[in-house]
C-alpha positions as CSV (number, residue, x, y, z in Angstrom):
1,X,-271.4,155.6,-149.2
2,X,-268.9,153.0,-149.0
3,X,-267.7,152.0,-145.7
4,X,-264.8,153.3,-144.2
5,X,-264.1,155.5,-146.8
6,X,-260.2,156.7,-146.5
7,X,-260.3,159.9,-148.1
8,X,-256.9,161.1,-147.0
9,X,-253.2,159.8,-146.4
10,X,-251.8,160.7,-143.2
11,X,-248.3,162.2,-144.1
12,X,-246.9,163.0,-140.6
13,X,-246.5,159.2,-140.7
14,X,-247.7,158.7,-137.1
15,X,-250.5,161.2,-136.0
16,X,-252.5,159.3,-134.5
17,X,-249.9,158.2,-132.0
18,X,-249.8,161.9,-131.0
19,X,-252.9,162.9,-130.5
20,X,-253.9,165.0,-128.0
21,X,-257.3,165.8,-128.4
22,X,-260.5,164.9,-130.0
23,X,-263.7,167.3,-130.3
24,X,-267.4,165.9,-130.6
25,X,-269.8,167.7,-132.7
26,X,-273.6,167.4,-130.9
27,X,-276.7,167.3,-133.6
28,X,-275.9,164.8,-136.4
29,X,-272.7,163.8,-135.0
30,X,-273.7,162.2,-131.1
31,X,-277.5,163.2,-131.2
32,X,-280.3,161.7,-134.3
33,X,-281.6,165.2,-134.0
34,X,-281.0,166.9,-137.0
35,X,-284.5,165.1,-138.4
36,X,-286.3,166.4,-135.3
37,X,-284.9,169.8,-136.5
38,X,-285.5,169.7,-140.1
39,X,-289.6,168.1,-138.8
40,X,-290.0,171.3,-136.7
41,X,-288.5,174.1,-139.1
42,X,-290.6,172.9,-141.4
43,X,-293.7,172.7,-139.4
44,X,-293.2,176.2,-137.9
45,X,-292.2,178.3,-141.1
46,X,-295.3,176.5,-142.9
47,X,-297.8,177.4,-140.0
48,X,-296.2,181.0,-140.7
49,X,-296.9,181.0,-144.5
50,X,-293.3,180.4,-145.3
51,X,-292.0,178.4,-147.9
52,X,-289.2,175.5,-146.6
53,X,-287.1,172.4,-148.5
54,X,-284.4,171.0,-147.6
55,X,-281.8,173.0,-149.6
56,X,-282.3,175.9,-147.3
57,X,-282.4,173.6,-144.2
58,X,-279.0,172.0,-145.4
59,X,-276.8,175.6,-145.7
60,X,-277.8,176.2,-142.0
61,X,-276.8,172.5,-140.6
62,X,-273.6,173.3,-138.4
63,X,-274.6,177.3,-137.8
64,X,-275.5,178.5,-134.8
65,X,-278.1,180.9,-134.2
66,X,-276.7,184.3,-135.2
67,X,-275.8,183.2,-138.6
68,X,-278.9,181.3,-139.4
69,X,-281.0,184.4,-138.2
70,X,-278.9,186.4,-140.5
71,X,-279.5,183.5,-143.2
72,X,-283.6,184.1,-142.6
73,X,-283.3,187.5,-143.1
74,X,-281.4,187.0,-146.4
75,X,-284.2,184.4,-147.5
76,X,-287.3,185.6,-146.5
77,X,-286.7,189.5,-145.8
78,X,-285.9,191.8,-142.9
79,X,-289.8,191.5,-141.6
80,X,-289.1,187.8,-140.7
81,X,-290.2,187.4,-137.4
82,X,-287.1,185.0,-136.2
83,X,-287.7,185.4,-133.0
84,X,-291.7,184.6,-132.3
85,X,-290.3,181.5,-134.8
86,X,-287.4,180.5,-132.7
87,X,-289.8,180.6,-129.9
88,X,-292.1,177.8,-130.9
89,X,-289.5,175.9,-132.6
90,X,-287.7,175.4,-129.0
91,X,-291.5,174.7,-127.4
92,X,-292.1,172.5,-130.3
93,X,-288.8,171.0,-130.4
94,X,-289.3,170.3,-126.3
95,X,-292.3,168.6,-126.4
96,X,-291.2,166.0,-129.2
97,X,-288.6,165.5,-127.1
98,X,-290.4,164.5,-124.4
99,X,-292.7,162.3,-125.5
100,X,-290.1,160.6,-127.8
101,X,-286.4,160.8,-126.3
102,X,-283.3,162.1,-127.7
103,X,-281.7,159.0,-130.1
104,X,-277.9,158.9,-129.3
105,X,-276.6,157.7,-133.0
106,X,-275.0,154.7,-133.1
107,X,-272.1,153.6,-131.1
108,X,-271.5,157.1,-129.8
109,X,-271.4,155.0,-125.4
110,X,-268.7,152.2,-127.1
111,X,-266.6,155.2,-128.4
112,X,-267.2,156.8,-125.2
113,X,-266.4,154.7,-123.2
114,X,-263.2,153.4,-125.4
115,X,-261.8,156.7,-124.7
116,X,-261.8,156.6,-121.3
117,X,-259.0,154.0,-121.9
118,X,-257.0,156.5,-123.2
119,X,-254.7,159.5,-122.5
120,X,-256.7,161.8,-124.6
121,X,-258.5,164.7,-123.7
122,X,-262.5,165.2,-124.7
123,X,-264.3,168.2,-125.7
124,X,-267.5,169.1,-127.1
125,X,-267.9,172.0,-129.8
126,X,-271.5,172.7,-131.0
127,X,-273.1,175.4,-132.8
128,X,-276.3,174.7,-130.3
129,X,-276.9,177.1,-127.5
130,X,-275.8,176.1,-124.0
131,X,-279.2,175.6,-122.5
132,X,-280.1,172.9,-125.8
133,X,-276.7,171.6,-125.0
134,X,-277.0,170.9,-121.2
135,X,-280.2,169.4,-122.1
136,X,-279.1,166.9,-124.7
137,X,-276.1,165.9,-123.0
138,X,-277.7,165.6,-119.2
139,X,-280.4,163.8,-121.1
140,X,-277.9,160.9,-121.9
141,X,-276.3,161.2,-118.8
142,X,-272.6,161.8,-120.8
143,X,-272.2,165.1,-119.9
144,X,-268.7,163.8,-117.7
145,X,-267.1,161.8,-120.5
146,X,-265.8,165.6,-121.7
147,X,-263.1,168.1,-120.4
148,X,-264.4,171.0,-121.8
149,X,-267.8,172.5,-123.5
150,X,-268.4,175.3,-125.9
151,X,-271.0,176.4,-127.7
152,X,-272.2,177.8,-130.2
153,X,-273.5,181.1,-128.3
154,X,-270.2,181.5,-126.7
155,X,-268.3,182.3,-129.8
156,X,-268.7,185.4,-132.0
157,X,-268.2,183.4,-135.3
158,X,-270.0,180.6,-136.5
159,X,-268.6,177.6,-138.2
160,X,-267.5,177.4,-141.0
161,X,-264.9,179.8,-139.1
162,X,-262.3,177.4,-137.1
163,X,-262.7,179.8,-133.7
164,X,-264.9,177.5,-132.2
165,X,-262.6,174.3,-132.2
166,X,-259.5,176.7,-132.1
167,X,-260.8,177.8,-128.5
168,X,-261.2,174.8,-127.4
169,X,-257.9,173.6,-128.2
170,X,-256.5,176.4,-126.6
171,X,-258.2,176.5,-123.7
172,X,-257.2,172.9,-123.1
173,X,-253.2,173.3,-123.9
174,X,-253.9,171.3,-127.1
175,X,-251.9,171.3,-130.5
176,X,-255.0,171.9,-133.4
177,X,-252.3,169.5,-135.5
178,X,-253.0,166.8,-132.7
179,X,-256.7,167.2,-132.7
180,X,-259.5,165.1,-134.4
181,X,-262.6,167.1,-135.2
182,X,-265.7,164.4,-135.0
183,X,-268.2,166.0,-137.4
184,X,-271.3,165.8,-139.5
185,X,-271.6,168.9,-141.5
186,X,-270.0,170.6,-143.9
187,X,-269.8,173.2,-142.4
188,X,-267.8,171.8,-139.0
189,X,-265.6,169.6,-142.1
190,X,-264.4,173.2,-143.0
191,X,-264.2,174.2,-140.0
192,X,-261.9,171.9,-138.8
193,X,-259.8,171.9,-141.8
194,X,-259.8,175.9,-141.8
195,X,-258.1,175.2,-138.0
196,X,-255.3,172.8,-139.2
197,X,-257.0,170.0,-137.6
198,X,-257.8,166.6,-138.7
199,X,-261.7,166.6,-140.1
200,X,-263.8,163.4,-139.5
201,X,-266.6,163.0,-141.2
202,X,-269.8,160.7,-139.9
203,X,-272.4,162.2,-142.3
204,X,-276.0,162.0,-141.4
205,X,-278.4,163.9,-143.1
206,X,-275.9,165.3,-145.6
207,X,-273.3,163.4,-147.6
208,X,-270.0,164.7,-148.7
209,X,-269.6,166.0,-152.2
210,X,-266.4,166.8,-154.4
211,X,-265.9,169.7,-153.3
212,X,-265.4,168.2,-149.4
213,X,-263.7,165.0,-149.9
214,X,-260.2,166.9,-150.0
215,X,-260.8,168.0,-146.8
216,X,-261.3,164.7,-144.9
217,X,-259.4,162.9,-142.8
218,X,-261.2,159.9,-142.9
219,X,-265.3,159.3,-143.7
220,X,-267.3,156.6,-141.9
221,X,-270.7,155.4,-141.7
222,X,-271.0,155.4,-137.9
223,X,-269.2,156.2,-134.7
224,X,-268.6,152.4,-134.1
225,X,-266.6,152.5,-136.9
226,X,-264.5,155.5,-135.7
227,X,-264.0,153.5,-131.8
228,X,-262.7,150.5,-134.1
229,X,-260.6,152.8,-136.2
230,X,-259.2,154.7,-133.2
231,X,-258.4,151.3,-131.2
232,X,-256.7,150.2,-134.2
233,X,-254.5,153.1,-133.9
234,X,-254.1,153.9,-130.7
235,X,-253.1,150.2,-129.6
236,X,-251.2,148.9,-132.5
């Protein structure tokens, strides 16, 4: 990918000036976890006789747990037992984590920090439960850079439906036209876009195809690139 890929013209001819709001995706977008994820479905579903690759793994980046349980189901039959393999996914999950950390991708503290300098509010919207998202975030001790926290098993609809970001704009006063959407799926891309937002993209494990790139903002290869984009803006 080519960096700082401008996939979109801004036609309000000034949105950035206006913003109001930016959201945070958590796995992929903040957190390298999306390998530890991919490492420990794999394991698991093997141990269990089940066949895995990473075409199945990539339609469930972005979901949270009630639609990938119903994507099991629709992949390996109603006798899948989701919930002894949720179990040691979270135990296995937890012990990687604690004997190797919890990468924070790059240049997520400078961005951080940045907009601290700024009159824009801070949210995070992730598909993760609460309980994995307290832990991540408390982990790296950013847990106050943010006004407001949802996730993903506080919502009834799973991206690629908007309610997720469209709650959280609401329930900070924000105008979705005013609000950047920080993700790395495509699933949160559509998501945003769906809400009338402005998508984006930092891909990690997954890259944006054709059928995406009409639905992005911006693309960049790392968070530092979005701080130096955003300072650009914001104090020009």
């Amino acid at each position: 990918m080519e960096k700082s890929n401008e996939i979109n013209t801004d036609s309000s001819g000034g949105v950035m000036k206006d913003l109001e709001l930016i959201i945070f995706d958590m796995d992929g977008l903040m957190f390298d976890s999306e390998k530890i994820s991919y490492r420990v479905w794999d394991e698991v579903l093997k141990k269990h006789g089940y066949e895995f690759d990473f075409c199945f793994f990539e339609k469930m980046i972005g979901s949270n747990l009630e639609r990938i349980k119903d994507m099991c189901f629709k992949q390996f039959g109603n006798d899948f037992p989701f919930d002894d393999i949720k179990t040691e996914r979270y135990q296995l999950t937890n012990d990687i984590i604690k004997q190797q950390g919890i990468p924070l991708k790059q240049g997520l503290l400078d961005l951080l920090d940045f907009l601290k300098t700024v009159n824009i509010k801070k949210a995070v919207a992730t598909s993760s439960g609460r309980d994995r998202a307290n832990m991540f975030l408390n982990s790296a001790d950013i847990t106050d850079y943010f006004d407001y926290i949802l996730c993903g098993d506080e919502i009834t609809k799973s991206k690629p439906n908007p309610e997720i970001f469209l709650k959280v704009a609401k329930k900070l006063n924000c105008n979705p036209s005013k609000t950047i959407v920080l993700e790395d799926s495509i699933a949160g891309i559509i998501a945003a876009y769906n809400g009338g937002m402005i998508p984006i993209m930092v891909p990690d494990m997954i890259k944006p195809d054709s059928s995406i790139l009409g639905k992005i903002y911006r693309c960049f290869i790392s968070l530092s690139e979005v701080k130096d984009f955003l300072q650009n803006e914001l104090n020009s």
